[in-house]
N, C-alpha and C positions, 0 to 999 in steps of 0.2 A: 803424169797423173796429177790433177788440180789437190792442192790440201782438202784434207777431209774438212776442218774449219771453215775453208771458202765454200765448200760445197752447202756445208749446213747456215752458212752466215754467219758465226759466233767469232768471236775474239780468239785467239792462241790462247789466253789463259782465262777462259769459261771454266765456270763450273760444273761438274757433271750435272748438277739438274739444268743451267742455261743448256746444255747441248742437249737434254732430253727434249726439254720444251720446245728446241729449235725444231729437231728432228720430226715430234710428234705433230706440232701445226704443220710443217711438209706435208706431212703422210695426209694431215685431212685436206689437203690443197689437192694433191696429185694423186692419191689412191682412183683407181681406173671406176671404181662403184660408184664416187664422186662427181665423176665429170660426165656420167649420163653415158648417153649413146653423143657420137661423136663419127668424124671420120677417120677413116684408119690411119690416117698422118698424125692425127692430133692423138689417139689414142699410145699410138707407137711412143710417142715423142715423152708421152705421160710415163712409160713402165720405162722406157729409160732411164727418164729424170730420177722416177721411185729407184731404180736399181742405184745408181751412184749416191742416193742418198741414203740408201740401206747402206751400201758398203762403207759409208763414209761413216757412221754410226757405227758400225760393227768395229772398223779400227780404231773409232776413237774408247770405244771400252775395252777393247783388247788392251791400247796403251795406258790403260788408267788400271788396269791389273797388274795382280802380284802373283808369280807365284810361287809353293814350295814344290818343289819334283820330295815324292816320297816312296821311289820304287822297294817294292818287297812287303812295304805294311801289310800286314793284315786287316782285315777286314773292321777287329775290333779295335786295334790301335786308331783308325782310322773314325769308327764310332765313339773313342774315347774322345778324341779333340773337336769331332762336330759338337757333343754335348759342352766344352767348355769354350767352344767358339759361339752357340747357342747362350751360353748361360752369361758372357759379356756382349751378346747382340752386335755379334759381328756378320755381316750379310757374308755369304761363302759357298763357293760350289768345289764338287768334285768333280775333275774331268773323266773322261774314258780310260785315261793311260793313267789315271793315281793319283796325280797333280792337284794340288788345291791351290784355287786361284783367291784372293779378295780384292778390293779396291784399298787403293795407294792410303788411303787418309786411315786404314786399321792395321797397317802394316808393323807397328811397333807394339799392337796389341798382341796379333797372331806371333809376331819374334818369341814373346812373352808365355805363349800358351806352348808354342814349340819347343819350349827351352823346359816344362815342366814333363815329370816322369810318365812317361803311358803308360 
């Protein structure tokens, strides 16, 4: 499998907005709406290229993620730390399975907010 950085063009240590920017000028080059009618070599060749370049972005945020596994919270435990993850503007999702994920650069914030009583 080629590096996801080769794929998008950027340096090994981009920063999450250089690999955004990389990704999203791709996407207006190669998005299939973009390239008109074409023939079906060229259009094949386009949703490829868009697939390994979506994958490639998807792993590069997966690896710029953190996260806490927090099996068994409740519901409101879980509402308690969104609001003081909210109220230090920390960007943050919660997965399917419980998991809260953030990116690497608020990770000593969320330690912080973790470590306070729910």
């Amino acid at each position: 499998m080629v590096e996801p950085h080769e794929v998008l063009g950027v340096a090994p240590d981009a920063s999450p907005e250089e690999v955004k920017r990389a990704y999203l000028a791709l996407v207006q080059i190669l998005h299939p709406d973009r390239l008109g009618t074409g023939s079906d070599a060229v259009l094949s060749q386009a949703n490829r290229l868009m697939r390994e370049v979506s994958e490639a972005y998807d792993q590069l945020k997966r690896d710029g993620l953190v996260y806490w596994d927090t099996p068994g919270w409740t519901h409101g435990q879980r509402a308690s730390v969104t609001v003081k993850l909210l109220q230090a503007r920390v960007p943050h999702h919660w997965d399917e399975d419980g998991s809260l994920s953030v990116g690497r650069k608020h990770e000593a914030a969320v330690d912080a907010i973790m470590a306070l009583p729910r």
